[in-house]
C-alpha positions as a Markdown table, in Angstrom:
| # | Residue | x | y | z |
|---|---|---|---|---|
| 1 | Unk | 41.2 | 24.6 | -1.2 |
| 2 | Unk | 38.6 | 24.9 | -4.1 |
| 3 | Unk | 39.9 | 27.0 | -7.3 |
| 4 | Unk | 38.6 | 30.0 | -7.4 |
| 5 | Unk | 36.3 | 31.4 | -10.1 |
| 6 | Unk | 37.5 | 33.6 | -12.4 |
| 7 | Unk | 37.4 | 37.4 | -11.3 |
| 8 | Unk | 35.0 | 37.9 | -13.8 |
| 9 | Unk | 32.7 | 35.1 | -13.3 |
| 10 | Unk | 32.8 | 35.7 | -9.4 |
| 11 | Unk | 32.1 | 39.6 | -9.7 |
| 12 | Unk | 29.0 | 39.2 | -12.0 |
| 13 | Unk | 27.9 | 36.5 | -9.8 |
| 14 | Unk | 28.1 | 38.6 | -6.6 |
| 15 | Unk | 26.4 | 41.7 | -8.0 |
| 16 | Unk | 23.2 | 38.7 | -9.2 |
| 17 | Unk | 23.7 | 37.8 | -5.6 |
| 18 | Unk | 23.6 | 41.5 | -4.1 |
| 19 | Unk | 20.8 | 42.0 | -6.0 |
| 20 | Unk | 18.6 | 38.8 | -4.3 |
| 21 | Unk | 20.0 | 40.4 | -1.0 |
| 22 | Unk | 22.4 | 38.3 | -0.2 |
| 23 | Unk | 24.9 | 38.8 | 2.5 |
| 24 | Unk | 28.7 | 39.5 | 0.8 |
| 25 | Unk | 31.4 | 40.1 | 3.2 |
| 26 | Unk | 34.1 | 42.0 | 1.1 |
| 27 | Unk | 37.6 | 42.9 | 2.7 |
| 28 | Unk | 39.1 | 46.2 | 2.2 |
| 29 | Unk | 40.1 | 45.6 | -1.3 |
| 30 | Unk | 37.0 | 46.2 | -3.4 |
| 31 | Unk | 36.3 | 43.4 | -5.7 |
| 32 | Unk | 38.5 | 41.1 | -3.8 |
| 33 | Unk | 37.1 | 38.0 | -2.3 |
| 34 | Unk | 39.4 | 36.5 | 1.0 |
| 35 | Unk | 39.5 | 33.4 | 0.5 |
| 36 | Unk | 38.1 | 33.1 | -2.8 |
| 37 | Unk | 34.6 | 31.8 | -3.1 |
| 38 | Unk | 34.4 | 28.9 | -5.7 |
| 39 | Unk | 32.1 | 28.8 | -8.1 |
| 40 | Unk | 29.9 | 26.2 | -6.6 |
| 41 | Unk | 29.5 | 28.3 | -3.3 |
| 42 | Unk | 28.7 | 31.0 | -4.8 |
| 43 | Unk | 26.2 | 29.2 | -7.0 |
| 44 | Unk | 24.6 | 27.6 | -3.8 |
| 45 | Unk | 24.2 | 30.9 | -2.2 |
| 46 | Unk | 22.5 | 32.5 | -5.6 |
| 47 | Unk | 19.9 | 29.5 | -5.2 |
| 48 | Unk | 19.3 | 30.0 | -2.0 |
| 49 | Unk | 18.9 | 33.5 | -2.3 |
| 50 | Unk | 16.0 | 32.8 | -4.6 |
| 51 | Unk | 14.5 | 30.5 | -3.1 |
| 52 | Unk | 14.4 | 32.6 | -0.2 |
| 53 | Unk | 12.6 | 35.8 | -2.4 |
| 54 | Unk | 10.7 | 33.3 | -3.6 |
| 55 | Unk | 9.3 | 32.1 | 0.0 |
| 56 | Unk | 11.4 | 29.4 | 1.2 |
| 57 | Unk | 8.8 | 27.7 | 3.7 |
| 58 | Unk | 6.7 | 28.0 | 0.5 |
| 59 | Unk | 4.8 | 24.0 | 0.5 |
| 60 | Unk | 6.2 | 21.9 | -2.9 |
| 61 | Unk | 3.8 | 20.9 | -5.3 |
| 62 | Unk | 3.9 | 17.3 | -3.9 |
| 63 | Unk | 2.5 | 19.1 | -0.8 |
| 64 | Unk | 0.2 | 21.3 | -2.0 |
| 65 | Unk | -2.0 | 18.4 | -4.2 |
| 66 | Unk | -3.6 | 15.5 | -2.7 |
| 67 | Unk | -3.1 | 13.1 | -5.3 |
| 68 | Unk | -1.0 | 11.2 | -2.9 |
| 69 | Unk | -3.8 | 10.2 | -0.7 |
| 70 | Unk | -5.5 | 8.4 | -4.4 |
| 71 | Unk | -8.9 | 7.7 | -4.7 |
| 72 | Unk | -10.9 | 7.7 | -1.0 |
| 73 | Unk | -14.1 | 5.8 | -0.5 |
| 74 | Unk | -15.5 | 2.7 | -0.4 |
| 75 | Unk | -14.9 | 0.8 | -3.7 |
| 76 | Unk | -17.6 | 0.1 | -6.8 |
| 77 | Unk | -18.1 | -3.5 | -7.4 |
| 78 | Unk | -15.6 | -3.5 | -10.4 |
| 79 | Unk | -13.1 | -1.7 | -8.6 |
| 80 | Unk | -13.3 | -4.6 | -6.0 |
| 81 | Unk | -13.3 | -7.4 | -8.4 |
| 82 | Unk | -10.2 | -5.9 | -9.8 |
| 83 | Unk | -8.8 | -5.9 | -6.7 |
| 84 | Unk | -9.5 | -9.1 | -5.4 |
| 85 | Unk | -8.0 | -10.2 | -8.9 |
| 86 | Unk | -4.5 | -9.4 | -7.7 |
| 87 | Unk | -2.0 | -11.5 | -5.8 |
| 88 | Unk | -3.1 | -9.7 | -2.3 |
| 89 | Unk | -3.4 | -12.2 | 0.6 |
| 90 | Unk | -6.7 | -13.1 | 3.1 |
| 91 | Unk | -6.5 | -13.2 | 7.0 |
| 92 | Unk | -9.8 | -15.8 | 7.0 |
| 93 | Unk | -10.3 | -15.7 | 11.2 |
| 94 | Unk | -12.3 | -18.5 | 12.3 |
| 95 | Unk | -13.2 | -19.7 | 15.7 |
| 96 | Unk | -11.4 | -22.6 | 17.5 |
| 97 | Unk | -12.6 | -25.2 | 19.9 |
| 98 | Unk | -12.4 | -22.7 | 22.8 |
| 99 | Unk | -14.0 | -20.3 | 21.2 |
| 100 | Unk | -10.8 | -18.0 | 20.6 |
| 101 | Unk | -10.3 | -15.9 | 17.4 |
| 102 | Unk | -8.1 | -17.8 | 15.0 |
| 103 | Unk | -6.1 | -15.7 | 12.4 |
| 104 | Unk | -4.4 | -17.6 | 9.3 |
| 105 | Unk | -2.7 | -16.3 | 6.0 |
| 106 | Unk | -4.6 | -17.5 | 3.0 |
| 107 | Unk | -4.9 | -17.6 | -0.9 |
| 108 | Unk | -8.3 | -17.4 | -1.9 |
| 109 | Unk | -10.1 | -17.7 | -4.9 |
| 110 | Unk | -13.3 | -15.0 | -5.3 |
| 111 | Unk | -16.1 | -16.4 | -8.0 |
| 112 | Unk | -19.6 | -17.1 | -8.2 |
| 113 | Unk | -20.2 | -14.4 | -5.9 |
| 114 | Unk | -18.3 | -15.8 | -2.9 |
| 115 | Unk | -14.6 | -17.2 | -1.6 |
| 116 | Unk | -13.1 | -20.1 | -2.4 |
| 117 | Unk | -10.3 | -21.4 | -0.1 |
| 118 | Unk | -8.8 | -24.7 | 0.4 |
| 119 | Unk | -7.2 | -25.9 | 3.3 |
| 120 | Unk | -4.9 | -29.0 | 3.5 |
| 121 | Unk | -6.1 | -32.0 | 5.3 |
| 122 | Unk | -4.4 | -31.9 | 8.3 |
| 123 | Unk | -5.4 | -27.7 | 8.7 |
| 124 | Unk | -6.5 | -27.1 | 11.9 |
| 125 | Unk | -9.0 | -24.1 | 10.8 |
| 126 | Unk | -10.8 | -26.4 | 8.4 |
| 127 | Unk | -12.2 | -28.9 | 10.9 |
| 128 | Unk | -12.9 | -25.2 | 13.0 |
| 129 | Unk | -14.6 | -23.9 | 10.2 |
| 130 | Unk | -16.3 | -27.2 | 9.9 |
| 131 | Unk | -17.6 | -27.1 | 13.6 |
| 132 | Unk | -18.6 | -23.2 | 13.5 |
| 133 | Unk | -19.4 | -21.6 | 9.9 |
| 134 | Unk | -18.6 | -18.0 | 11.5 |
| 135 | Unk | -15.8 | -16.2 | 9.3 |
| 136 | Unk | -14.2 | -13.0 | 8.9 |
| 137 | Unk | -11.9 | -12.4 | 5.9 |
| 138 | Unk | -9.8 | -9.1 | 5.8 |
| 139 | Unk | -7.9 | -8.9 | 2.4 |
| 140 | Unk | -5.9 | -5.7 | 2.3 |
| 141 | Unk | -2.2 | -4.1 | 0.9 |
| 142 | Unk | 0.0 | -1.0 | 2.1 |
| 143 | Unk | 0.2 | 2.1 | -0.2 |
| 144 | Unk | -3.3 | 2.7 | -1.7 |
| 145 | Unk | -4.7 | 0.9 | 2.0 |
| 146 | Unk | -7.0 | -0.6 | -0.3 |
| 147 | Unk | -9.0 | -3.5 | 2.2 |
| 148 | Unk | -12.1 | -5.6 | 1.7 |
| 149 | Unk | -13.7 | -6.9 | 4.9 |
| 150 | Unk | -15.7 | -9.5 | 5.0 |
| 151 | Unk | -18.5 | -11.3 | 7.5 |
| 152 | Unk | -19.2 | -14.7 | 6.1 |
| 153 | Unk | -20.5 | -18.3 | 6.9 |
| 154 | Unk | -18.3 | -20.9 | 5.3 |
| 155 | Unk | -19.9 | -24.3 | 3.4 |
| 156 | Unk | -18.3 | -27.2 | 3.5 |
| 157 | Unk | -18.1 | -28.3 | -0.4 |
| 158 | Unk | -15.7 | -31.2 | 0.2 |
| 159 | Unk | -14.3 | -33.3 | 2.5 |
| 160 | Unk | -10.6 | -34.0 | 1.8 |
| 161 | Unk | -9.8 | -36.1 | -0.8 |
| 162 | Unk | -7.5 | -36.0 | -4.0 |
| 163 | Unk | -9.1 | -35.1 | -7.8 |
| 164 | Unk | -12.3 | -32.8 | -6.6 |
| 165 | Unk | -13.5 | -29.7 | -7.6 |
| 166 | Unk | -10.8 | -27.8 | -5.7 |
| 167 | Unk | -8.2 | -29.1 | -8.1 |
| 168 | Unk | -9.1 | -26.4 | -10.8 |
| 169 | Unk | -10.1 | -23.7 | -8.4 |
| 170 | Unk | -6.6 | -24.5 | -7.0 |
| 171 | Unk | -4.8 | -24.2 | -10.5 |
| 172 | Unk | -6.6 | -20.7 | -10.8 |
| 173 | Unk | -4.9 | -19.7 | -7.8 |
| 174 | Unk | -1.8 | -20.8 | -8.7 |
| 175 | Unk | -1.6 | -19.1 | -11.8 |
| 176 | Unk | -2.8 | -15.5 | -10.0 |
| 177 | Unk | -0.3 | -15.9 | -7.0 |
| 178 | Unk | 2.6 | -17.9 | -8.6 |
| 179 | Unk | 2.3 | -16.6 | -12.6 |
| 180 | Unk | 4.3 | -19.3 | -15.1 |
| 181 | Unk | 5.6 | -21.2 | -11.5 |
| 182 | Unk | 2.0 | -21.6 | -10.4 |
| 183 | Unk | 2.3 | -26.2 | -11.8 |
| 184 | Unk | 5.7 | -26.1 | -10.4 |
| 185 | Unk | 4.1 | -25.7 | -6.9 |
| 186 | Unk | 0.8 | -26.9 | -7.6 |
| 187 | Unk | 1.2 | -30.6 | -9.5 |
| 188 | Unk | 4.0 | -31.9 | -7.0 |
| 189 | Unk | 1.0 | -31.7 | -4.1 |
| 190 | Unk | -2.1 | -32.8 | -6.6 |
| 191 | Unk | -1.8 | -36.3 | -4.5 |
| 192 | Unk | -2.1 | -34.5 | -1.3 |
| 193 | Unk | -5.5 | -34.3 | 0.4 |
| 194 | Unk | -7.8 | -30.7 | 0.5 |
| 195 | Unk | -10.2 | -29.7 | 1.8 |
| 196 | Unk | -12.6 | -27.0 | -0.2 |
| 197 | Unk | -14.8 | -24.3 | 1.7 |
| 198 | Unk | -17.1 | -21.8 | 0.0 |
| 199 | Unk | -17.5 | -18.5 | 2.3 |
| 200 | Unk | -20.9 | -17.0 | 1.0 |
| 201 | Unk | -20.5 | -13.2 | 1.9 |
| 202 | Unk | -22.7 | -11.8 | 5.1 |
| 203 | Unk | -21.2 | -8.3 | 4.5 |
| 204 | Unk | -18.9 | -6.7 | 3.0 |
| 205 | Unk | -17.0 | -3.3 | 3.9 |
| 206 | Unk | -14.3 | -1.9 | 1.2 |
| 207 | Unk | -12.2 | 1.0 | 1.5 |
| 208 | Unk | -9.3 | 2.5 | -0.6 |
| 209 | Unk | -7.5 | 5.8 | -0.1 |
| 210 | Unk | -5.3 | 7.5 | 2.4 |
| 211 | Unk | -7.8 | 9.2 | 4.4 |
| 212 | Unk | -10.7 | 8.5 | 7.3 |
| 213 | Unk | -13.8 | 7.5 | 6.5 |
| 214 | Unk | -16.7 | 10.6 | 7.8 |
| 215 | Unk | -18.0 | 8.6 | 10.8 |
| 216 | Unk | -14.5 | 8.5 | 12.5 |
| 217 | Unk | -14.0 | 12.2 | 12.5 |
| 218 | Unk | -15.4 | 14.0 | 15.4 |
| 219 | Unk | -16.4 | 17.4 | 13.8 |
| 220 | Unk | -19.4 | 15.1 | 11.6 |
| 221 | Unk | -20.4 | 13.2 | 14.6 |
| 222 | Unk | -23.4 | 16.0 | 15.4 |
| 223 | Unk | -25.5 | 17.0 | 18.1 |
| 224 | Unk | -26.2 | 12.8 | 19.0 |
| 225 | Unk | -22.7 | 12.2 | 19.4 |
């Protein structure tokens, strides 16, 4: 069993609990406690007494605020550049030679107002992109649900081959997704064969923030819903 407080401590600390109306079951010896409460009970029970005068279903302060939902909306054009600045992945989707939707992880590379991505030579959605320019790029994370969407037509800048242009747009990507490591995987593969596509932007949708946009929620949709 727990020691018991002292009579002293436990007696002052029932009469604080009386007072927060908590429940004290005495036995017929007043001032007596059978078995002894220890100290940490009858702390417990004081805070919980408290709470309970204070409104114990009352909401936190993490509750009440809505700072964790962060900043909802679509995003300003330097809050998207930021964004696409980060180590965040692409799902390009292209169409194949059936005409099926085809989905593939990808680091990308945005400048000069566009995408840059380079596919190895033997990629299968390079020679699809190739045959059908249609794209769809959806670059996105968890937590803030920060996502840019994008409908684009990819250009074919070059065929594979070793030493082009997408050798430096391929060290820049290296660096942003790899940090210091980014020549250690890079310069091993410099004699391997890429490809390098440019997907000029269509449209773009971006959205950050825990939260709906308006035209999903019923109650805005209006008379012509």
């Amino acid at each position: 069993m727990a020691p018991c407080a002292s009579r002293g401590t436990a007696t002052a600390l029932v009469t604080v609990a009386r007072s927060l109306a908590v429940a004290v079951v005495d036995t017929t010896h007043p001032g007596y406690f059978s078995p002894c409460p220890s100290p940490a009970t009858i702390v417990r029970c004081v805070a919980d007494a408290a709470k309970a005068r204070e409104g114990g279903n009352a909401m936190s302060d993490g509750e009440k605020s809505e700072n964790w939902r962060g900043k909802v909306g679509g995003m300003s054009q330097e809050e998207m550049e930021e964004f696409l600045a980060s180590k965040v992945l692409c799902r390009l989707g292209v169409l194949d030679d059936d005409g099926w939707p085809y989905v593939v992880p990808v680091w990308f590379q945005y400048k000069d107002g566009g995408f840059y991505v380079i596919p190895r030579e033997r990629s299968n959605w390079a020679r699809y992109m190739q045959n059908d320019k249609r794209v769809y790029l959806d670059i996105d994370e968890e937590g803030s649900l920060r996502k840019v969407l994008v409908k684009g037509e990819a250009e074919l800048i070059e065929t594979p081959n070793v030493g082009g242009k997408w050798v430096e747009i391929g060290r820049e990507m290296s660096y942003r997704y790899l940090g210091p490591h980014g020549p250690d995987y890079l310069v091993p593969t410099l004699n391997e064969p890429r490809w390098l596509f440019f997907v000029r932007p269509v449209t773009i949708t971006t959205w950050q923030g825990v939260d709906w946009a308006k035209r999903y929620k019923h109650e805005d949709w209006g008379a012509n819903a």
